[in-house]
TIVO-369583 format. One record per residue (C-alpha): residue number from 1; chain; x negated, y negated, z negated. Coordinates in Angstrom, 2 decimals. Layout:
% TIVO-369583
<site NUM; A; <X; Y; Z>> ...
END
This chain:
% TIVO-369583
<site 1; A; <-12.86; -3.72; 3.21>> <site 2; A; <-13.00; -1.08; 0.43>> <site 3; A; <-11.11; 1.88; 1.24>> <site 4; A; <-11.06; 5.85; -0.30>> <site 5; A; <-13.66; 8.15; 0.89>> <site 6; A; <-10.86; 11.12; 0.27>> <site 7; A; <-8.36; 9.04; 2.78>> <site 8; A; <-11.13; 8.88; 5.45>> <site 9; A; <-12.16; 12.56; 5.02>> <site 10; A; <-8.39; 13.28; 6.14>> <site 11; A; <-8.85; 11.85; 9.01>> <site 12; A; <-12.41; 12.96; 9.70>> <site 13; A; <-14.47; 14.79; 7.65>> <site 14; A; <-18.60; 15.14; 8.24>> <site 15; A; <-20.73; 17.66; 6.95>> <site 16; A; <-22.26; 14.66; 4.51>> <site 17; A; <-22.00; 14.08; 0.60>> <site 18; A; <-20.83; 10.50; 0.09>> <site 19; A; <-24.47; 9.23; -0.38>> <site 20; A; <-25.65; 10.64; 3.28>> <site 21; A; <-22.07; 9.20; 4.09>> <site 22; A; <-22.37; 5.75; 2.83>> <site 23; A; <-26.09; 5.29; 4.31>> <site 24; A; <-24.94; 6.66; 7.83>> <site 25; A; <-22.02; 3.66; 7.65>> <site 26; A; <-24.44; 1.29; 6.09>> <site 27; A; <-27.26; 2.16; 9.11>> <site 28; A; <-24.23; 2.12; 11.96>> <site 29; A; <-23.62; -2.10; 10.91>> <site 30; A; <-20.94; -1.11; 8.80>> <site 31; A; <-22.97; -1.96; 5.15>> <site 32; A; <-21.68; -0.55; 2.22>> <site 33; A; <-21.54; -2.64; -0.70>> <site 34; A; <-20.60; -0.22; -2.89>> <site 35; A; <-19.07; 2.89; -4.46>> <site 36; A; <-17.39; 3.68; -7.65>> <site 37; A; <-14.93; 6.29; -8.94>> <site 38; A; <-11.52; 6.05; -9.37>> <site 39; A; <-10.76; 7.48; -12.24>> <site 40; A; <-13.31; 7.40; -15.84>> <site 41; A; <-15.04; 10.63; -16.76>> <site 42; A; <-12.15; 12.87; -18.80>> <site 43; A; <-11.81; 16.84; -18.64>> <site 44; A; <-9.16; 18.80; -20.23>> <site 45; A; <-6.01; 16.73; -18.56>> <site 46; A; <-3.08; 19.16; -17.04>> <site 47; A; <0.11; 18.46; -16.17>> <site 48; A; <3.16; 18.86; -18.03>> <site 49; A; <6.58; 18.63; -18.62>> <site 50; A; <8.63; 17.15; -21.43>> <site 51; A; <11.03; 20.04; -22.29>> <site 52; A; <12.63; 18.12; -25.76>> <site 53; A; <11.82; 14.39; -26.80>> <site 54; A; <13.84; 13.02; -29.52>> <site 55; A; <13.38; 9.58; -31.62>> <site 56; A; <10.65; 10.56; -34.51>> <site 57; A; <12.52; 10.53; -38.11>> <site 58; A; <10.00; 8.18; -39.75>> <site 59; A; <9.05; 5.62; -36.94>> <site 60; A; <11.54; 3.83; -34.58>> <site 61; A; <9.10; 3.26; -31.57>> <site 62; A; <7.95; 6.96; -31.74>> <site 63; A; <9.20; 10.04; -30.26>> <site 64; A; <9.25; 13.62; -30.87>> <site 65; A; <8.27; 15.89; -27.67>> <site 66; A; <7.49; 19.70; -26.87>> <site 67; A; <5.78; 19.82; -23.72>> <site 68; A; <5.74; 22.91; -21.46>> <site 69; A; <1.99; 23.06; -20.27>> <site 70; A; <2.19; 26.40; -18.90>> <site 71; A; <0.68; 28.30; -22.16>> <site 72; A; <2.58; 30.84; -24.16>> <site 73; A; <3.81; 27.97; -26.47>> <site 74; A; <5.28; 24.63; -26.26>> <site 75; A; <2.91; 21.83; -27.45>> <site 76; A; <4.39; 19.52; -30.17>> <site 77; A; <3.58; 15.79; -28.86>> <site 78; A; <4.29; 12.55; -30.59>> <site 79; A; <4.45; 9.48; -27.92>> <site 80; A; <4.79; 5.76; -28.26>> <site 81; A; <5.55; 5.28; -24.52>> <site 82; A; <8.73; 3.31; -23.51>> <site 83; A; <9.37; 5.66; -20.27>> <site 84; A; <8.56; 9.59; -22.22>> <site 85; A; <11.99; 11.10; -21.36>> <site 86; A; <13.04; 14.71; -20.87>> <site 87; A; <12.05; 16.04; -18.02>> <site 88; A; <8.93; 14.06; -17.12>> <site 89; A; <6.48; 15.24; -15.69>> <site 90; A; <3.06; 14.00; -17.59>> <site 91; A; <-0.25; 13.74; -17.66>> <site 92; A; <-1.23; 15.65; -21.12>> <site 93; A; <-4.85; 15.33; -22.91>> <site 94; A; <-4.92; 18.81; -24.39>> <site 95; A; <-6.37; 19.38; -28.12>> <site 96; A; <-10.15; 19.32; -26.87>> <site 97; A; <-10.05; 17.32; -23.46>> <site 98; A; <-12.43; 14.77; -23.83>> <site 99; A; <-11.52; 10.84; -22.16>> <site 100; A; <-13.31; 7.95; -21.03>> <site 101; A; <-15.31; 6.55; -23.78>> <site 102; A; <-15.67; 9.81; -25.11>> <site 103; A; <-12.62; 10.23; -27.21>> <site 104; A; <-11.73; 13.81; -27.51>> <site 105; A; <-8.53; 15.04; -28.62>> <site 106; A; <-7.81; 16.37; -31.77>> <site 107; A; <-5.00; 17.77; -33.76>> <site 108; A; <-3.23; 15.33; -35.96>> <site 109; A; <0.02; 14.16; -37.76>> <site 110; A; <1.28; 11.07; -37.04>> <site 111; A; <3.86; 9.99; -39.54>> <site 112; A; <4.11; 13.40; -41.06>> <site 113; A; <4.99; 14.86; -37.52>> <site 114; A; <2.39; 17.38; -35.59>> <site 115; A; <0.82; 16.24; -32.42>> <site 116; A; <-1.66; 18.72; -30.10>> <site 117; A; <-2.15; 16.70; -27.78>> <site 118; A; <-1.44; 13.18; -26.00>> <site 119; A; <0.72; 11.90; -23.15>> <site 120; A; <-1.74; 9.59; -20.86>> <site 121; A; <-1.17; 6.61; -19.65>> <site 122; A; <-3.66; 5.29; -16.81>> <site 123; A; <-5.65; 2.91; -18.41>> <site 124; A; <-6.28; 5.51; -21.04>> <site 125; A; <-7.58; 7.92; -18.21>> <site 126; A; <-10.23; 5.20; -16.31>> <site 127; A; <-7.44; 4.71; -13.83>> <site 128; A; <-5.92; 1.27; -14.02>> <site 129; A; <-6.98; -1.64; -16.63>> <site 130; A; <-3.74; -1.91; -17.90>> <site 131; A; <-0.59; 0.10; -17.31>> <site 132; A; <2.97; 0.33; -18.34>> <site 133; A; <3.28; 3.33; -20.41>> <site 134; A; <2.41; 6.82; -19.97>> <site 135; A; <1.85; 8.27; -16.06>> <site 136; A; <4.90; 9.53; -14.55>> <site 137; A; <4.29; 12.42; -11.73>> <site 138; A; <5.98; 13.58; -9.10>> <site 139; A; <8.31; 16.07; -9.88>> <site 140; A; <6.95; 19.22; -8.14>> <site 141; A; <3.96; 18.58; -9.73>> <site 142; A; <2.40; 22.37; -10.81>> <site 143; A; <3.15; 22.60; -14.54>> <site 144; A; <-0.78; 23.37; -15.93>> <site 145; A; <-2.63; 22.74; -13.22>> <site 146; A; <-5.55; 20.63; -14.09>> <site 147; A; <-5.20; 16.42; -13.32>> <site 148; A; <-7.94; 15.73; -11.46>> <site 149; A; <-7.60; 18.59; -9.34>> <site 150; A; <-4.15; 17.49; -8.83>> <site 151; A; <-4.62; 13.67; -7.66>> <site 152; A; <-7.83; 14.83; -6.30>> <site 153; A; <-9.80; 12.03; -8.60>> <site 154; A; <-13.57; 13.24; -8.27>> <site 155; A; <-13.13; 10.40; -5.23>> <site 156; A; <-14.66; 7.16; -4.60>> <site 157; A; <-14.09; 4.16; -3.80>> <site 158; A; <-16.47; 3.10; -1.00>> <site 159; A; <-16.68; -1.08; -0.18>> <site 160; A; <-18.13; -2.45; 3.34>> <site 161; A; <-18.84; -5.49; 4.13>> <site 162; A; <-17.84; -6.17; 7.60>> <site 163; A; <-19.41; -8.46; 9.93>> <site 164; A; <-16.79; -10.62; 11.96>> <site 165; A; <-17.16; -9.00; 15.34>> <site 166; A; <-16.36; -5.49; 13.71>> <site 167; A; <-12.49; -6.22; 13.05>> <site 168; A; <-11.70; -2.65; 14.13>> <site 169; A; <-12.65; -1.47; 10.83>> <site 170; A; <-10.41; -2.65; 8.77>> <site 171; A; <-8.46; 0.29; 8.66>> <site 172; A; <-8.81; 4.23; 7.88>> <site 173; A; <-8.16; 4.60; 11.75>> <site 174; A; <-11.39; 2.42; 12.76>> <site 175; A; <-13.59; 3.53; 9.93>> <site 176; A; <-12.61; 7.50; 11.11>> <site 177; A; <-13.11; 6.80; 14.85>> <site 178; A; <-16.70; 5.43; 14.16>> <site 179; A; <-17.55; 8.24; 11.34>> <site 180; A; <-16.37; 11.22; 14.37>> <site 181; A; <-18.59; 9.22; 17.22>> <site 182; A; <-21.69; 8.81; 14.78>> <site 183; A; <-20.95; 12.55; 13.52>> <site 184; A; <-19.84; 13.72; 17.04>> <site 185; A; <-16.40; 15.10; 15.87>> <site 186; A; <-12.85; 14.52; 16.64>> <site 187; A; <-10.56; 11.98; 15.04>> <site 188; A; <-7.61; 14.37; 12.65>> <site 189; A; <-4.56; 11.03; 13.35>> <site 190; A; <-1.12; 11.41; 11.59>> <site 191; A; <1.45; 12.60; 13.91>> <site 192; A; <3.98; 9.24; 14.62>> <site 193; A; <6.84; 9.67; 16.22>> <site 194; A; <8.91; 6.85; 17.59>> <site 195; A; <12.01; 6.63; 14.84>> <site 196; A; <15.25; 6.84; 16.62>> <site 197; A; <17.82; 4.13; 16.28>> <site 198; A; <21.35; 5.15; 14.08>> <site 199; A; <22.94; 1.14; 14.16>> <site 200; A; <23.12; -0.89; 17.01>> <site 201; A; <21.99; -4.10; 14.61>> <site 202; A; <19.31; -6.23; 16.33>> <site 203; A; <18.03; -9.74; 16.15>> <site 204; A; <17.16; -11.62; 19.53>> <site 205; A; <13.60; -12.67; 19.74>> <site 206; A; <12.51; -15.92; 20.96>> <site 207; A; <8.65; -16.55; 22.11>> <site 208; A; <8.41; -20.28; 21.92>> <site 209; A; <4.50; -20.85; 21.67>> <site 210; A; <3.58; -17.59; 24.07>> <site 211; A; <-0.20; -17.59; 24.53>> <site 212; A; <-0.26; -18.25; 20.81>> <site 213; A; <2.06; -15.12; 20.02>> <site 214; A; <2.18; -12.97; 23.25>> <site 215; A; <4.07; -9.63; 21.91>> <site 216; A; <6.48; -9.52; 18.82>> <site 217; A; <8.19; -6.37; 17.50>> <site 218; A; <10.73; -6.54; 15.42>> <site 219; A; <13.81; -4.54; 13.60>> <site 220; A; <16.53; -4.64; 11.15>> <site 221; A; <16.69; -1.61; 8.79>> <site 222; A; <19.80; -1.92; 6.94>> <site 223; A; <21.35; -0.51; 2.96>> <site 224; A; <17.38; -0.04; 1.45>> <site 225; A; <17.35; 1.08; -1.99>> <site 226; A; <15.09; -0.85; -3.35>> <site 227; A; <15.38; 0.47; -6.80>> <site 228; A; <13.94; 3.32; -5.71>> <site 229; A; <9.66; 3.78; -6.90>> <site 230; A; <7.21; 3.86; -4.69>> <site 231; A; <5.48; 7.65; -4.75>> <site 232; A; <2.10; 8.15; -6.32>> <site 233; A; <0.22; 9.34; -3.36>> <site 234; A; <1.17; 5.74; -1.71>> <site 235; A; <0.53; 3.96; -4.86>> <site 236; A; <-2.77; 5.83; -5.65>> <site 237; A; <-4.11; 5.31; -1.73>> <site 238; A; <-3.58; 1.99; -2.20>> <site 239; A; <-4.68; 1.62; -5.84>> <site 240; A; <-8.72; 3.22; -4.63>> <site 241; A; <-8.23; 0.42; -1.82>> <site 242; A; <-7.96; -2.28; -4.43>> <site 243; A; <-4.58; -3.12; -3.49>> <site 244; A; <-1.65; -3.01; -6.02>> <site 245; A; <1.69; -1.94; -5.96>> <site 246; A; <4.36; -4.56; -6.11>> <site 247; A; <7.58; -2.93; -4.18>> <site 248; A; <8.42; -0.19; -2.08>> <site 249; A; <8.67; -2.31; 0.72>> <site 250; A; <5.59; -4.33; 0.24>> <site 251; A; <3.79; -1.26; -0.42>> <site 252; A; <4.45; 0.47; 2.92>> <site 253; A; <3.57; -2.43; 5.01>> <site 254; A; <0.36; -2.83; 2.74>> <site 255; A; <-0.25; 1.36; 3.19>> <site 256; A; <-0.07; 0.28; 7.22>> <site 257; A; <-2.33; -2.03; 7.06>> <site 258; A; <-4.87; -0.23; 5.59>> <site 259; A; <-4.55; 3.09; 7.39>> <site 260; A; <-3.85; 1.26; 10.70>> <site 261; A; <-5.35; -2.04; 10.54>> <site 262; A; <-2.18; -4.23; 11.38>> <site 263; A; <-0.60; -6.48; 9.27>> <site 264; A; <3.37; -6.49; 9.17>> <site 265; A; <5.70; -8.09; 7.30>> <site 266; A; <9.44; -7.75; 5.78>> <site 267; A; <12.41; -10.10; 5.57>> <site 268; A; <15.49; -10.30; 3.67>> <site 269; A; <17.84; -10.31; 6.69>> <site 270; A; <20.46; -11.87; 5.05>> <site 271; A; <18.86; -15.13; 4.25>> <site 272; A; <18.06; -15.43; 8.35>> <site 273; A; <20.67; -17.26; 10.05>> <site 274; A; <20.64; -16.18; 14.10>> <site 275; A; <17.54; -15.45; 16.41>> <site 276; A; <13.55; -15.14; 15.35>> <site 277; A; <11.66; -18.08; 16.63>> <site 278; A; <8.00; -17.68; 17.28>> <site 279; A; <6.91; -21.56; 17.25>> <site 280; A; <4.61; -24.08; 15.96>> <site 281; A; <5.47; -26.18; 13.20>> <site 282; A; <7.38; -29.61; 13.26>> <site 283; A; <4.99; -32.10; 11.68>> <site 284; A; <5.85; -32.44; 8.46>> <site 285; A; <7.85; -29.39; 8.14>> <site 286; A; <7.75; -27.60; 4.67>> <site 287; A; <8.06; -23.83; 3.57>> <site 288; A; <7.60; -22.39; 0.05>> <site 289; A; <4.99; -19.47; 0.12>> <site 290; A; <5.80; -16.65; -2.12>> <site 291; A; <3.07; -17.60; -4.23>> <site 292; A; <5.81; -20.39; -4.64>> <site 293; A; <3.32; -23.15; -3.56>> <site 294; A; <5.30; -25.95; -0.98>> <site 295; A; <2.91; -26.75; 1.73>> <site 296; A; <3.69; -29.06; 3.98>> <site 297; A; <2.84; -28.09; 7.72>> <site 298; A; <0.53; -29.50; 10.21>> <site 299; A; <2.23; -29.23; 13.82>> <site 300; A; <-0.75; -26.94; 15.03>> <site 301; A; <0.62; -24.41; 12.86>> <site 302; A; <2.04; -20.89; 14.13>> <site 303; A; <5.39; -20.35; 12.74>> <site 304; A; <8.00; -17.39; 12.13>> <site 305; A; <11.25; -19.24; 11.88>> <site 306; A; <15.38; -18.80; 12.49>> <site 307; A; <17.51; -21.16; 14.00>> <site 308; A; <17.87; -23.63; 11.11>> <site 309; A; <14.50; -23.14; 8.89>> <site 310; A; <10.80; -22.26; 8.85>> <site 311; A; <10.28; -18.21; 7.60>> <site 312; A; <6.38; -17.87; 7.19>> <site 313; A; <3.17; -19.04; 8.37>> <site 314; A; <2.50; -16.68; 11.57>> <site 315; A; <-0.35; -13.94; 10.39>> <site 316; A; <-0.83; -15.73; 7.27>> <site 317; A; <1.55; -16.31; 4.45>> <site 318; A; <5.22; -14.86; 3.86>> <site 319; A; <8.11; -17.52; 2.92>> <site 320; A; <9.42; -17.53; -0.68>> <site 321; A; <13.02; -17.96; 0.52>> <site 322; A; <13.33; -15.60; 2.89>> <site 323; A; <11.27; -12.86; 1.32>> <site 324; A; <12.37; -9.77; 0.01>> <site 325; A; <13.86; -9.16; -3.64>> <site 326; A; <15.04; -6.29; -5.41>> <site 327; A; <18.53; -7.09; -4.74>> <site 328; A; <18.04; -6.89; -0.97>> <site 329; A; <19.85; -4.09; 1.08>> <site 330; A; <18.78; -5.02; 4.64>> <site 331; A; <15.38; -6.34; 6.31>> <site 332; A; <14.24; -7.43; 9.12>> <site 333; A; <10.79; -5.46; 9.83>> <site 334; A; <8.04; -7.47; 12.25>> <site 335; A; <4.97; -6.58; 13.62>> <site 336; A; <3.23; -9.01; 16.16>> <site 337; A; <-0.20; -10.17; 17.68>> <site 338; A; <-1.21; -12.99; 17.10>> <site 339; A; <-4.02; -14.69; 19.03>> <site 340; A; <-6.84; -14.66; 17.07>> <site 341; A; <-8.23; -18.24; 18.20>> <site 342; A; <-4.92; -19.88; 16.78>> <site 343; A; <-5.00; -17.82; 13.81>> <site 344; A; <-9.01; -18.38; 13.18>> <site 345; A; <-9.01; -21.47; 10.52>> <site 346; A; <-5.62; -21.95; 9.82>> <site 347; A; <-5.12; -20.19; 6.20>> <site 348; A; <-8.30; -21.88; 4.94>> <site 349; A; <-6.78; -25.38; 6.44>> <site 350; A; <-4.14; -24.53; 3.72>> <site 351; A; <-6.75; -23.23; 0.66>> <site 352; A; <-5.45; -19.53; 1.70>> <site 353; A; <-6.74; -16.08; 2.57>> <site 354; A; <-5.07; -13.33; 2.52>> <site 355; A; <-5.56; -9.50; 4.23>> <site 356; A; <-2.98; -10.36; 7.49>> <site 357; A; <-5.26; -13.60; 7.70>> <site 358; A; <-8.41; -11.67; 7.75>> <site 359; A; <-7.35; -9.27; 9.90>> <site 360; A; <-5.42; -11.30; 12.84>> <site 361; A; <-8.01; -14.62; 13.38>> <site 362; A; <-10.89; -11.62; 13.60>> <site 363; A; <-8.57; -9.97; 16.23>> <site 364; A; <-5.99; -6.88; 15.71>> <site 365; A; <-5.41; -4.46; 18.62>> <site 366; A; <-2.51; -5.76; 21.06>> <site 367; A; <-1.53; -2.25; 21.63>> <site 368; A; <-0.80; -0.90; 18.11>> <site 369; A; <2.61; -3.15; 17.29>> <site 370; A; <4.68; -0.83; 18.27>> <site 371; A; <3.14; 2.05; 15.91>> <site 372; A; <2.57; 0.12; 13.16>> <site 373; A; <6.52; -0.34; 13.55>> <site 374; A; <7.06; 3.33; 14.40>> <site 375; A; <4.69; 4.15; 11.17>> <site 376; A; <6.29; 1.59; 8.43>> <site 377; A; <10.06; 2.41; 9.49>> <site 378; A; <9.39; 6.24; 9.02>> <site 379; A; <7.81; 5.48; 5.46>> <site 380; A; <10.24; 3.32; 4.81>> <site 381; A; <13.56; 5.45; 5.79>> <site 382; A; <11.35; 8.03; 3.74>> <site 383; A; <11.27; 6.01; 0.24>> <site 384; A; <14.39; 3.66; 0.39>> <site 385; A; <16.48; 5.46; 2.75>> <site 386; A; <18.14; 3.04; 5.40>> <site 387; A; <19.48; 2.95; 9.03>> <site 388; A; <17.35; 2.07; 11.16>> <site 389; A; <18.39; -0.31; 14.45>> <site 390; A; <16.34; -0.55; 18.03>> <site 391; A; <12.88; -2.13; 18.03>> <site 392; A; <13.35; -5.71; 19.77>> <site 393; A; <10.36; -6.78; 21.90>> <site 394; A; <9.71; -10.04; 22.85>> <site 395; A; <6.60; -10.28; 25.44>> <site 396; A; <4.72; -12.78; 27.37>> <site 397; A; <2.45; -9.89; 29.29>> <site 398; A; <0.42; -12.81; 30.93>> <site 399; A; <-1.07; -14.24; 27.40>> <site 400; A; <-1.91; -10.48; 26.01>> <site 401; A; <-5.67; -9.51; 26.23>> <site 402; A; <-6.64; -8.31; 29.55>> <site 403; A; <-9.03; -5.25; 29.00>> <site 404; A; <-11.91; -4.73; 30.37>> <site 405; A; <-12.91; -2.14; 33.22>> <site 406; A; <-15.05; 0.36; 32.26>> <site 407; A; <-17.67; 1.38; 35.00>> 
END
């Protein structure tokens, strides 16, 4: 599990520097494997804005900038980048800042043009090994304030390794609760709110294979933009988790299951023709993973599926043909438990691991499906807009985890 120290600290934060921190987790089972930073050593980085930006007289794949860094002049800039635009707001390497590697800036002409200063891209900053032209912020960002203040990069990136009887710490929300009992302070959780329903859409639920799959959430969200980018605080939490970003959607449901733990999962509801089944495979039923591998299924296998087709491997792996795309407008959101000793096995019975896999056969709590939903719709209606239906539950109270008096 590797997650950010500066995440954890929101939720509770010790009087400890991250050394004291990492040897009271290592000392408390949880042993830390290690730490690095998330960002290379650089100084001299503000953000800016790109106030002109025109195509550079003398080379094609360059442009012209000013960029406003706050200072009593505009800074003439000449960028390479595919996405510099007007407007942007950028990361800019100011004559002097020195970057990883210890390349410091320097006035220059490039092509006969003037450029003080450069327009960063993440790899160039320590932040990313490669990286598709230069960093695009936010747009509120504070024009001149200085870049790692900003992102808040003097962080690390802190790696445990769990044993397999610790499963509740494979979130932010287990790691805090243990850091506030060893530190004797209280847990700081982000307020979730149940997300009201605006359409009546719903899909029925069936729970054919009960003691295997004894609570399953689920809800359609319909008319998601998913052209719409996924914001860089969500990208960059999940970035110093070692997790990268792939879609808005995928990205929330990745963001919930490292803050809370659970694994969830997204549909394209219009490739699911009437009600979820929860059931175990046919033997020698096949389903195309989205890694685009066909398996075919042994019948002791847990399976999400519609009325005329197999949707994903239960806790394990998503389907290719019913997963989401970026032409989808509606999705079907699920979060489940799963019992862990049907779970245990199975991925590696198929040459697979994965994070839901690693999570559900070591156990996730049976009580948190319905706010990992309430969490992932309320990001979600946040980033790609949507309306959201009712949360379906299916149920079979008799097969959930009984808990265990405490006297």
């Amino acid at each position: 599990m590797k997650f950010s120290e500066s995440w954890l600290r929101e939720w509770v934060n010790p009087a400890l520097d991250s050394t004291a921190l990492s040897e009271q987790l290592s000392m408390a089972g949880l042993e830390v494997d290690g730490m690095d930073k998330v960002a290379g050593d650089f100084h001299g980085v503000v953000v800016g804005e790109v106030v002109e930006c025109g195509k550079h007289p003398e080379a094609d794949k360059l442009q012209v900038t000013k960029v406003n860094i706050g200072g009593a002049e505009l800074l003439d800039i000449v960028c390479g980048a595919k996405n510099c635009r007007l407007g942007l707001k950028v990361a800019v390497a100011t004559v002097g800042a020195v970057l990883p590697g210890n390349f410091e800036i320097k006035k220059a002409k490039l092509r006969g043009q003037p450029s003080h200063g450069m327009l960063c891209s993440f790899s160039e900053l320590g932040m990313a090994d490669d990286s598709d032209g230069i960093i695009e912020l936010p747009a509120d960002a504070p024009i001149g304030q200085d870049l790692r203040q900003y992102l808040a990069l003097d962080d690390l990136s802190i790696e445990v390794d769990l044993t397999p009887n610790r499963a509740d710490c494979l979130g932010i929300k287990g790691l805090a609760r243990e850091v506030a009992v060893l530190n004797k302070l209280s847990v700081c959780e982000p307020e979730i709110s149940a997300v009201p329903a605006t359409i009546s859409d719903s899909k029925a639920i069936q729970l054919l294979a009960p003691a295997a799959c004894p609570r399953y959430l689920g809800r359609v969200i319909r008319n998601v933009n998913l052209s719409a980018a996924s914001p860089l605080w969500l990208t960059e939490k999940l970035r110093r988790c070692g997790v990268r970003s792939i879609d808005p959607v995928v990205d929330v449901t990745n963001y919930v299951l490292l803050e809370l733990g659970h694994p969830m999962h997204a549909f394209d509801l219009a490739k699911l023709d009437g009600d979820i089944q929860v059931r175990f495979a046919h033997s020698g039923e096949k389903l195309t993973l989205l890694d685009g591998n066909e398996v075919t299924l042994q019948d002791n296998t847990l399976l999400i599926a519609d009325q005329q087709k197999a949707l994903a491997m239960a806790g394990i792996f998503g389907g290719l043909h019913s997963g989401v795309t970026a032409e989808t407008t509606d999705i079907f959101l699920e979060s489940a438990f799963f019992a862990p000793q049907l779970i245990a096995g199975k991925a590696r019975q198929y040459g697979l691991h994965t994070d839901a896999s690693h999570r559900y056969e070591r156990g996730v709590d049976p009580e948190l499906q319905r706010t990992a939903m309430e969490r992932a719709t309320a990001l979600l209606l946040q980033i790609v807009g949507g309306e959201a239906g009712p949360v379906v539950e299916a149920v079979a109270p008799e097969h959930l985890p009984q808990k265990a008096p405490i006297l």
